[in-house]
Backbone as CSV, one residue per row, in Angstrom:
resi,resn,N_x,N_y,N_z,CA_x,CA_y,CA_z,C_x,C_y,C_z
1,UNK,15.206,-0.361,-18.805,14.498,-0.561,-17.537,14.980,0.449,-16.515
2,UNK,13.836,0.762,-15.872,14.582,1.853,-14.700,15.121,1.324,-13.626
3,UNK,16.303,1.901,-13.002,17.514,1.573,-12.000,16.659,1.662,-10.847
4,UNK,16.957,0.703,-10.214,16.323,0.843,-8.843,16.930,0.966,-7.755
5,UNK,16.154,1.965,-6.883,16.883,2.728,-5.372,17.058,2.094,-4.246
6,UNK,18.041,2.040,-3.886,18.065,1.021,-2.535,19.014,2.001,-1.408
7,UNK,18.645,1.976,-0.435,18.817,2.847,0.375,19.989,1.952,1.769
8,UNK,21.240,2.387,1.712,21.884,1.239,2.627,21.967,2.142,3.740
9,UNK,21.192,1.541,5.239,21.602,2.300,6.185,22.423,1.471,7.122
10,UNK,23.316,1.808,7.858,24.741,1.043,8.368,25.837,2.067,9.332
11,UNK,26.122,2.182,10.577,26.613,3.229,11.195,28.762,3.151,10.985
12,UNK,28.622,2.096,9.801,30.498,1.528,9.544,30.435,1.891,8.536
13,UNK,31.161,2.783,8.198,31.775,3.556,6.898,31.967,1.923,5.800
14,UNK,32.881,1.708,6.110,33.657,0.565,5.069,32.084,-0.275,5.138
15,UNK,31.354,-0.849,5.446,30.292,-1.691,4.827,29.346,-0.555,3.722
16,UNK,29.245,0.884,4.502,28.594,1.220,3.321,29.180,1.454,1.900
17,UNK,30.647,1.877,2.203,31.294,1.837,0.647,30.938,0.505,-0.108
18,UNK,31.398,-0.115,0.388,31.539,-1.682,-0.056,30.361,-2.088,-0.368
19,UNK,29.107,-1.810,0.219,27.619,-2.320,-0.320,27.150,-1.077,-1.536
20,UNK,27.948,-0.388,-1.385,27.989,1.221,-2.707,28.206,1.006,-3.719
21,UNK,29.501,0.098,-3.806,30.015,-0.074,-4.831,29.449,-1.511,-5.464
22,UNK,29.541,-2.116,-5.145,28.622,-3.341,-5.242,27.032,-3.260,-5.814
23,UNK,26.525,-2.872,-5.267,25.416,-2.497,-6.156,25.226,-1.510,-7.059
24,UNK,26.089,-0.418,-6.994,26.261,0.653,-8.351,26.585,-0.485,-9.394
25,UNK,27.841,-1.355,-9.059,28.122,-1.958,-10.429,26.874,-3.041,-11.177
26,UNK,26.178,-3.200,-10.088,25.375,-4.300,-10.317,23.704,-3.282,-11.053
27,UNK,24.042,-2.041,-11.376,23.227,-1.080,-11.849,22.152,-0.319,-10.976
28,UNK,22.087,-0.397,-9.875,21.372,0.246,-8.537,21.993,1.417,-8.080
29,UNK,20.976,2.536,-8.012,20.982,3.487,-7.708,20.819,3.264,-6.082
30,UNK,22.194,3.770,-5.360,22.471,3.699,-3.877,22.521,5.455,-3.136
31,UNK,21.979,5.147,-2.166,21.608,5.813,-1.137,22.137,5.862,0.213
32,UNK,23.159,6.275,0.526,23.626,5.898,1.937,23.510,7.001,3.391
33,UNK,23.023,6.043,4.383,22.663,6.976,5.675,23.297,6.328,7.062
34,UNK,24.314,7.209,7.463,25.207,6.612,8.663,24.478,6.153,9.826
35,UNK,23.138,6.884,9.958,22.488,6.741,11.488,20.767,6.573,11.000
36,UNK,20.091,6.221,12.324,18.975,6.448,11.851,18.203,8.024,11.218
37,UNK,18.655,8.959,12.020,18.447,10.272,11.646,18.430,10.434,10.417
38,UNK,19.635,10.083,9.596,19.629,10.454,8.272,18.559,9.466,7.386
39,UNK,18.179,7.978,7.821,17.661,6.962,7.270,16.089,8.114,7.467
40,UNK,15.478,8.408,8.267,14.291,9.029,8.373,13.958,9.998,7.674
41,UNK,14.805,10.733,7.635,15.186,12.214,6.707,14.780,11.567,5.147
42,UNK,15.429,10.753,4.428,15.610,10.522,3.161,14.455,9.635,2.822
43,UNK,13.655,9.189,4.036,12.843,8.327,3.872,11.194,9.085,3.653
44,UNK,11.427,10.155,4.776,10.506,11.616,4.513,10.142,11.650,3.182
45,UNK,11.087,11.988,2.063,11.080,12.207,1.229,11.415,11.482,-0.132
46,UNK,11.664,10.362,0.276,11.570,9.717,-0.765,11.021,8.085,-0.525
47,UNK,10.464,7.142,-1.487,10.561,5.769,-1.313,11.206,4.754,-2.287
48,UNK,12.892,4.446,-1.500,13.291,3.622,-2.114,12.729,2.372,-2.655
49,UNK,13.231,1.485,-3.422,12.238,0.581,-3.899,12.630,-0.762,-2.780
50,UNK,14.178,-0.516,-2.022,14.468,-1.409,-0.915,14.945,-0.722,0.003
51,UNK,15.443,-0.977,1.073,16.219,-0.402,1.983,17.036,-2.042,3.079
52,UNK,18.477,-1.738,3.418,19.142,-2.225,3.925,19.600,-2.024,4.827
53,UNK,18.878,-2.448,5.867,19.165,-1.690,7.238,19.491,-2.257,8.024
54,UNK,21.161,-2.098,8.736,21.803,-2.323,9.862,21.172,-2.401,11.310
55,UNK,21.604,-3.578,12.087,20.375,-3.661,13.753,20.688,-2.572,14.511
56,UNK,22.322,-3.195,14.411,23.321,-1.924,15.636,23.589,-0.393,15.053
57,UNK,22.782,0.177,15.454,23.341,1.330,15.356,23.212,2.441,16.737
58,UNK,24.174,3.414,16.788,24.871,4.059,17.968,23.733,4.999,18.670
59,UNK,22.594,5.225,17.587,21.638,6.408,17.826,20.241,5.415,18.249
60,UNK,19.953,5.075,16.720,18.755,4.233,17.147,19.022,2.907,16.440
61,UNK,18.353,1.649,17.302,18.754,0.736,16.528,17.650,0.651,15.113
62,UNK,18.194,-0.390,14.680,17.198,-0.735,13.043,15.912,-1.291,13.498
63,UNK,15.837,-1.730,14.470,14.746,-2.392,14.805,13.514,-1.593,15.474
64,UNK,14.325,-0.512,16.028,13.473,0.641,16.754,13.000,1.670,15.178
65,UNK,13.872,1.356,14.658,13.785,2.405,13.234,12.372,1.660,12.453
66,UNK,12.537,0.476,12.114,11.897,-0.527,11.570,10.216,-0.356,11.842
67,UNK,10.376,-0.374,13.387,8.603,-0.216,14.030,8.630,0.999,14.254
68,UNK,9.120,2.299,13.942,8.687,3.552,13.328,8.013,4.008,12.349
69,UNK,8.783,2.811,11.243,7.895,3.147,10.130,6.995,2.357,9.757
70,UNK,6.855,0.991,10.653,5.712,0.709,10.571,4.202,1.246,11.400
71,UNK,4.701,2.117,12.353,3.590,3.048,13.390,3.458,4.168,12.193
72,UNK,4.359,4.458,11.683,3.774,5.777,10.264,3.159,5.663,9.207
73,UNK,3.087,4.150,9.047,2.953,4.064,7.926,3.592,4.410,6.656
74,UNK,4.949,4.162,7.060,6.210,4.371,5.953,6.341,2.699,5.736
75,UNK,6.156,2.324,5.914,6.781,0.939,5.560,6.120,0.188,4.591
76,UNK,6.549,1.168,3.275,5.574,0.437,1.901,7.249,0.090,1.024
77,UNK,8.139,-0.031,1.280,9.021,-1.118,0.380,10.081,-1.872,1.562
78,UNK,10.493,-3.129,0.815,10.455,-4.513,1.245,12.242,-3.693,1.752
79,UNK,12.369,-4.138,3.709,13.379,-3.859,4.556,13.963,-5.464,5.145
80,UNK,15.545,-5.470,4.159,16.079,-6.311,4.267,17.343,-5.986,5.566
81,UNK,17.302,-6.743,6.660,17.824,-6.255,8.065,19.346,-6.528,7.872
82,UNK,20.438,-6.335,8.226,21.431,-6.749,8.357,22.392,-6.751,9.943
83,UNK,22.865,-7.724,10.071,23.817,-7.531,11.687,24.961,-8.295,11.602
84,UNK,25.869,-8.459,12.291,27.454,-8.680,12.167,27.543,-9.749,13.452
85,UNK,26.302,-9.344,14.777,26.011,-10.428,15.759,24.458,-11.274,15.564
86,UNK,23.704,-11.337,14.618,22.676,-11.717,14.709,22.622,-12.894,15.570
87,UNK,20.869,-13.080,15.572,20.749,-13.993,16.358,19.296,-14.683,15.811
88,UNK,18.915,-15.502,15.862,17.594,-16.077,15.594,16.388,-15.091,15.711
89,UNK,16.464,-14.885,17.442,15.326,-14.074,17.739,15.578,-12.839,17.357
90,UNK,16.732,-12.430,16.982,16.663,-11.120,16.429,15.867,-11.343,14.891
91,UNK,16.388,-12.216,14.153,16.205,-12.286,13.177,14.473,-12.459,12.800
92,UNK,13.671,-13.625,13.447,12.112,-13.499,13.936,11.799,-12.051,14.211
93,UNK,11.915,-11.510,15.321,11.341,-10.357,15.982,11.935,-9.379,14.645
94,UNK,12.543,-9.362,13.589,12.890,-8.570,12.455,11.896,-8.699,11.421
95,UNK,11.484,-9.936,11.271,10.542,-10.241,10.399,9.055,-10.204,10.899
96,UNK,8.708,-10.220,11.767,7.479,-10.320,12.553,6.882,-8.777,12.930
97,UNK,7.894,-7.960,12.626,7.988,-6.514,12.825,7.424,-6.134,10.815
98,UNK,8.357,-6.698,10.488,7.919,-6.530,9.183,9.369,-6.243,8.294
99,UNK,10.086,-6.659,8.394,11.611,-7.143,7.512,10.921,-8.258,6.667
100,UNK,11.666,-8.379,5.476,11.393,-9.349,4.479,11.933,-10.497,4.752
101,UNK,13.670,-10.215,5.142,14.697,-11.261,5.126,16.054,-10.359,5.967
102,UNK,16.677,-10.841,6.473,17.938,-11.394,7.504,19.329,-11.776,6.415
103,UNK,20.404,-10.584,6.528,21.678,-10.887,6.247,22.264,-10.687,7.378
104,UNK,23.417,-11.800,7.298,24.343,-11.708,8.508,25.562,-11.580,8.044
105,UNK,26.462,-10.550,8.748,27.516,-9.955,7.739,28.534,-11.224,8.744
106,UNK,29.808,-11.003,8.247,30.005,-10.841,6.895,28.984,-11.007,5.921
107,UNK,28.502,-10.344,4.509,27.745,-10.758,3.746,28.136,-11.352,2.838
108,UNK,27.786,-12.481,2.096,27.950,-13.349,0.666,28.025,-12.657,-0.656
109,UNK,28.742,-12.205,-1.799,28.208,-11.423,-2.301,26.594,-11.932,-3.013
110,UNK,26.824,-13.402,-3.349,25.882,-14.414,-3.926,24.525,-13.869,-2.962
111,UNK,24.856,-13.974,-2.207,23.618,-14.137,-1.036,23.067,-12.647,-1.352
112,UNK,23.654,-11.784,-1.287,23.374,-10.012,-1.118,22.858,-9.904,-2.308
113,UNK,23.185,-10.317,-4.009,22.416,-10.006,-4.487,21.267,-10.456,-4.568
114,UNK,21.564,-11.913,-4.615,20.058,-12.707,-4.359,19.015,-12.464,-3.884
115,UNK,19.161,-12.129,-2.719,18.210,-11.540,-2.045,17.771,-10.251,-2.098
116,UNK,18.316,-9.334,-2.476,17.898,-8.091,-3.328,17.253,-8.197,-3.919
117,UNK,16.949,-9.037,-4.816,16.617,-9.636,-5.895,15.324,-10.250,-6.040
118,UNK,15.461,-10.990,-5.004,14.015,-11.287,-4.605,13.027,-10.735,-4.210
119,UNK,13.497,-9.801,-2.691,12.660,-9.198,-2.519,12.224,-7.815,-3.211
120,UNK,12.969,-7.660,-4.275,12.499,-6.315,-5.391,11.485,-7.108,-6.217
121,UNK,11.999,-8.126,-6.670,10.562,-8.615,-7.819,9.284,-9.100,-6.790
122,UNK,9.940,-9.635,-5.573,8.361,-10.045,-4.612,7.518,-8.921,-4.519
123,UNK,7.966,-7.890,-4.174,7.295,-6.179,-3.786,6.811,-5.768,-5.305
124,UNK,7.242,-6.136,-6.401,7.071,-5.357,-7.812,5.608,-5.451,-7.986
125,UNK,4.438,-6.183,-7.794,3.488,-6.572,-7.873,2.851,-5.365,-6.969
126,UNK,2.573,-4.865,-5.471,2.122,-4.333,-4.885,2.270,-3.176,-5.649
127,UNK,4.136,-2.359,-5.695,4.319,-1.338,-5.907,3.966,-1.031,-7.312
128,UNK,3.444,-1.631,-8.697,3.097,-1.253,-9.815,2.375,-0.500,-9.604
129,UNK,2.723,0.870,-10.889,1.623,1.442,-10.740,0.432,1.415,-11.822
130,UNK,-0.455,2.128,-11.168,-1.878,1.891,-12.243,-3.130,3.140,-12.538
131,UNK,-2.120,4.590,-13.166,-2.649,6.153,-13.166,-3.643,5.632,-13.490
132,UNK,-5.570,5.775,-13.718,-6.614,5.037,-13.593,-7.061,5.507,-15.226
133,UNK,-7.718,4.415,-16.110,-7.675,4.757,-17.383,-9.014,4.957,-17.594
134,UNK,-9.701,5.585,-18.660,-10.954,6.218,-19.122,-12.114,4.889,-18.839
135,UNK,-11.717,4.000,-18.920,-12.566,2.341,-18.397,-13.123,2.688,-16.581
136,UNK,-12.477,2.888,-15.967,-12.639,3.204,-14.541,-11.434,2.584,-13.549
137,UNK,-11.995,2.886,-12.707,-11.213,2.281,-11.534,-11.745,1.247,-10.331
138,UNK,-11.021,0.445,-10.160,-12.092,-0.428,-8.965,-11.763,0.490,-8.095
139,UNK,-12.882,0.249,-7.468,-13.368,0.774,-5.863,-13.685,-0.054,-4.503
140,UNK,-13.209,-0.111,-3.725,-13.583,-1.081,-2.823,-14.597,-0.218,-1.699
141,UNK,-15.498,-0.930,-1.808,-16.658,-0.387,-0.611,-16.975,-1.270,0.365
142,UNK,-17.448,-0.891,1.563,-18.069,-1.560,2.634,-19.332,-1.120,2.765
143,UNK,-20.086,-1.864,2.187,-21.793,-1.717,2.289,-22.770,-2.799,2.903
144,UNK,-23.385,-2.456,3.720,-24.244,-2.950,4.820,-23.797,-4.106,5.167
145,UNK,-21.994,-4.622,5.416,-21.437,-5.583,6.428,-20.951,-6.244,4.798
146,UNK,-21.037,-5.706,3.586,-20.573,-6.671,2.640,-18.993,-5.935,1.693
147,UNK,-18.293,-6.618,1.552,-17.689,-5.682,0.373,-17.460,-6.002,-0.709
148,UNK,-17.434,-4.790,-1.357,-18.246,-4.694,-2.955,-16.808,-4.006,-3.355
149,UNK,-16.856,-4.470,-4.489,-16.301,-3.754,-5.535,-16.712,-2.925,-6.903
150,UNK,-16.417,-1.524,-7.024,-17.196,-1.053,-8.162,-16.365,-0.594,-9.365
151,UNK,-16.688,-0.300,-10.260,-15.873,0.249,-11.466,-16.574,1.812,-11.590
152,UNK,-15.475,2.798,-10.986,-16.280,4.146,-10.941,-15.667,4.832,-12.600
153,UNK,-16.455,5.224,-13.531,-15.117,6.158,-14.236,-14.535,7.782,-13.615
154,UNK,-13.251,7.436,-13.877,-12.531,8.611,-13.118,-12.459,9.821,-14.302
155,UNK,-12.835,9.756,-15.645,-12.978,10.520,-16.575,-14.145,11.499,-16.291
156,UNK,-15.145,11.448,-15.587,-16.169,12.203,-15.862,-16.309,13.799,-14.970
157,UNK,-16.727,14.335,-14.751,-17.032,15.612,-14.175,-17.810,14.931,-13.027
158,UNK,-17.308,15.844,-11.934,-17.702,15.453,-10.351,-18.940,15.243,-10.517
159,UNK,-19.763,15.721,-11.052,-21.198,16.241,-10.918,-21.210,14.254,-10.933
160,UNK,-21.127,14.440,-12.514,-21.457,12.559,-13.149,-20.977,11.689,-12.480
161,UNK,-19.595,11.906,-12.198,-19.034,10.322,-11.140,-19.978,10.402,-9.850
162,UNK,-20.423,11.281,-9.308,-21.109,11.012,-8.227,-22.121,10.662,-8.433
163,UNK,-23.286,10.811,-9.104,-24.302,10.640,-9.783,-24.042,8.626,-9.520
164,UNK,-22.770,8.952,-10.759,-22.751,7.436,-11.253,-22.631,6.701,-9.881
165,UNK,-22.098,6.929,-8.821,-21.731,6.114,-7.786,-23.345,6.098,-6.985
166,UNK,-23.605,7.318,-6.823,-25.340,6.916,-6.004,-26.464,5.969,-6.880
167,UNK,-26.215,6.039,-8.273,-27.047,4.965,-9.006,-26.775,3.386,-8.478
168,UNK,-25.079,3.156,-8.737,-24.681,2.036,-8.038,-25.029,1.601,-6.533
169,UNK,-25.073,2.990,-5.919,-25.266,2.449,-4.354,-26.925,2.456,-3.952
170,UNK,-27.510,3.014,-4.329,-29.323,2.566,-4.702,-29.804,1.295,-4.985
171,UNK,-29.478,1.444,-5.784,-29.533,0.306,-6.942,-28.768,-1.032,-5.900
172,UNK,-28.164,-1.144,-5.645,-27.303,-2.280,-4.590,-28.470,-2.318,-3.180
173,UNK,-29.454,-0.971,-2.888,-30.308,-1.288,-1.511,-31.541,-1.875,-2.068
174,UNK,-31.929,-1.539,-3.109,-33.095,-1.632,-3.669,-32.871,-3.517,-4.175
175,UNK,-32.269,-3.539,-4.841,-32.150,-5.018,-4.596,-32.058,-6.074,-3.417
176,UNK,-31.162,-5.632,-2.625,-30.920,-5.814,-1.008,-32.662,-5.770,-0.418
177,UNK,-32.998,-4.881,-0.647,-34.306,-4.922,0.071,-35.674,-5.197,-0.929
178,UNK,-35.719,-6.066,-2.008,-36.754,-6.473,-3.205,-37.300,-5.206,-3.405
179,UNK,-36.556,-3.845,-3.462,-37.559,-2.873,-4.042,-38.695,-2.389,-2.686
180,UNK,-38.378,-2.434,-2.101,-39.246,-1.838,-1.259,-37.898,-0.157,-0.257
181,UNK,-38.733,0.600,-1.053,-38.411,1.961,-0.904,-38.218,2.342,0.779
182,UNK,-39.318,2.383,1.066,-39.262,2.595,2.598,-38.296,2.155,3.478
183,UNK,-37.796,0.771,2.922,-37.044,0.193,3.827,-35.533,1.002,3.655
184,UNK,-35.007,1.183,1.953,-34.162,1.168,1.388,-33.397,2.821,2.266
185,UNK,-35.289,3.887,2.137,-34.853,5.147,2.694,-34.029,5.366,4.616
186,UNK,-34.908,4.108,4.971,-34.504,4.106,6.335,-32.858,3.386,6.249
187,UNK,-32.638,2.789,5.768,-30.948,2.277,5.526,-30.530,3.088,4.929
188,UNK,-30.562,4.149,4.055,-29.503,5.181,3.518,-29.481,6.097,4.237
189,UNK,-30.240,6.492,4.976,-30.921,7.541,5.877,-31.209,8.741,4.799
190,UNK,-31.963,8.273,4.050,-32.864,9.211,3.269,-34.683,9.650,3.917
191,UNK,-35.024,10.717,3.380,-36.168,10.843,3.628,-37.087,10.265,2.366
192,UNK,-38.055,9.646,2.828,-38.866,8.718,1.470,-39.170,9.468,0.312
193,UNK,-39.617,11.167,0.453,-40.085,11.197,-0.592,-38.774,12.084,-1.302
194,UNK,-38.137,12.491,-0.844,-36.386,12.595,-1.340,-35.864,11.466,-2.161
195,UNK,-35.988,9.852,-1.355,-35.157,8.863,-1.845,-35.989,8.535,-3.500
196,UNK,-37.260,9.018,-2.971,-38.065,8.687,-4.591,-37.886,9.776,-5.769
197,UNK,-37.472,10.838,-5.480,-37.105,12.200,-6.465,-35.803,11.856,-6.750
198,UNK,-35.165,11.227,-5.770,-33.420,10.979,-6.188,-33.147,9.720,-7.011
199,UNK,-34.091,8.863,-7.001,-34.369,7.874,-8.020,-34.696,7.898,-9.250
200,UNK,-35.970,9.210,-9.318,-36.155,9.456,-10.639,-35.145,10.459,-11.540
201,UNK,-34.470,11.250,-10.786,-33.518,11.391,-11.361,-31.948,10.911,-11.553
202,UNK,-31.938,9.957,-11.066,-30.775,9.259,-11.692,-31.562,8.044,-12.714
203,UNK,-32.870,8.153,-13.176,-33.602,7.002,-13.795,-33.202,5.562,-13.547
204,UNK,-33.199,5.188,-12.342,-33.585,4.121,-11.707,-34.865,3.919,-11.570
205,UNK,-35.053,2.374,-12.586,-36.513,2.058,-12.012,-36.745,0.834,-10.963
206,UNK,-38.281,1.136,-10.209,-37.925,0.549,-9.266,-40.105,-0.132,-9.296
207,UNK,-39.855,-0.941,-8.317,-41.407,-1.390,-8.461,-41.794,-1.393,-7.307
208,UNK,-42.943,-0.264,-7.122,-43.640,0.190,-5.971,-44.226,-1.514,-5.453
209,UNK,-44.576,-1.520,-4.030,-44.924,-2.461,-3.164,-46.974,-2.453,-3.707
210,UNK,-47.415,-4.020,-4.285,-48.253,-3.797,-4.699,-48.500,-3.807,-5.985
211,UNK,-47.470,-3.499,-6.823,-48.041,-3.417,-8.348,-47.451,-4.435,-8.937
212,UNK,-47.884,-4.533,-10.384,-48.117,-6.112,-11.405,-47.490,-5.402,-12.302
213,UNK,-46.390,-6.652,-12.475,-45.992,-6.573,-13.992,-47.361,-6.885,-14.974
């Protein structure tokens, strides 16, 4: 199984050894950053699978660090907070920000892994990955106030996946509107006798307004 990265940020030497060694033995690949500066830097460039981040620190606190990366949109693995004075509302306003969970040092060792622990297998679900296989890929769309999901295949040549996706998205107005073209062209913002050449060639059939099975 692959070792997983956890990133301890903490501005006290002796907690980061001590949370270093502790999780090296416990098979975790550790990461340590004295200040926020360095926590940002390593975060640039990489995404641990946790991070352990101290409130007090001398530069920026964790909490100011915390809603950084949630304004960047860095904040895609699970940030377990740590403080030596916590407090309730620190601990809320940590989680409400977007922390998983609250250690208060001294730390437990019981408690420290535990909770590592948890919140790595809680996050394992989001962070799986899924390179997209010759079957397709879902797609999530927002079409006329609804959302849809499609299965595009990601195997084909641009030309075809697009193709394949305007058949799907036709085909979704034309039903939407019982086949009546005119309507379908004014909602795609097609021109009518375009939307009817672009039909016959993706061979979509469709039943003109008026005619009998």
């Amino acid at each position: 199984m692959e070792s997983r990265n956890i990133l301890v940020v903490d501005d006290e030497i002796g907690i980061r050894e001590l949370l270093s060694e502790i999780l090296f033995d416990e098979g975790y690949q550790v990461y340590l950053a004295e200040n926020a500066e360095q926590a940002r830097a390593y975060r640039i460039e990489h995404e641990p699978n946790l991070v352990l981040l101290d409130i007090w620190m001398p530069d920026t606190d964790g909490i100011t660090l915390l809603k950084e990366w949630v304004e960047q949109d860095l904040l895609t693995m699970p940030v377990v907070m740590m403080s030596g004075h916590g407090t309730i509302e620190t601990a809320v306003e940590a989680t409400r920000i977007g922390a998983v969970d609250f250690l208060e040092k001294p730390i437990a060792l019981q408690k420290l892994l535990s909770t590592i622990a948890k919140a790595i297998r809680d996050d394992a679900p989001r962070t799986q990955k899924q390179m997209p296989d010759a079957q397709g890929q879902k797609i999530a769309l927002n079409i006329g106030g609804r959302a849809l999901q499609i299965s595009l295949p990601m195997d084909l040549p641009l030309r075809e996946a697009r193709d394949h996706f305007d058949a799907l998205y036709l085909d979704y107005h034309l039903q939407k509107e019982a086949g009546n073209v005119s309507r379908v062209a004014e909602n795609v913002g097609l021109e009518r006798t375009h939307l009817y050449r672009k039909l016959k060639q993706l061979g979509i059939k469709f039943v003109k307004k008026g005619s009998v099975d």
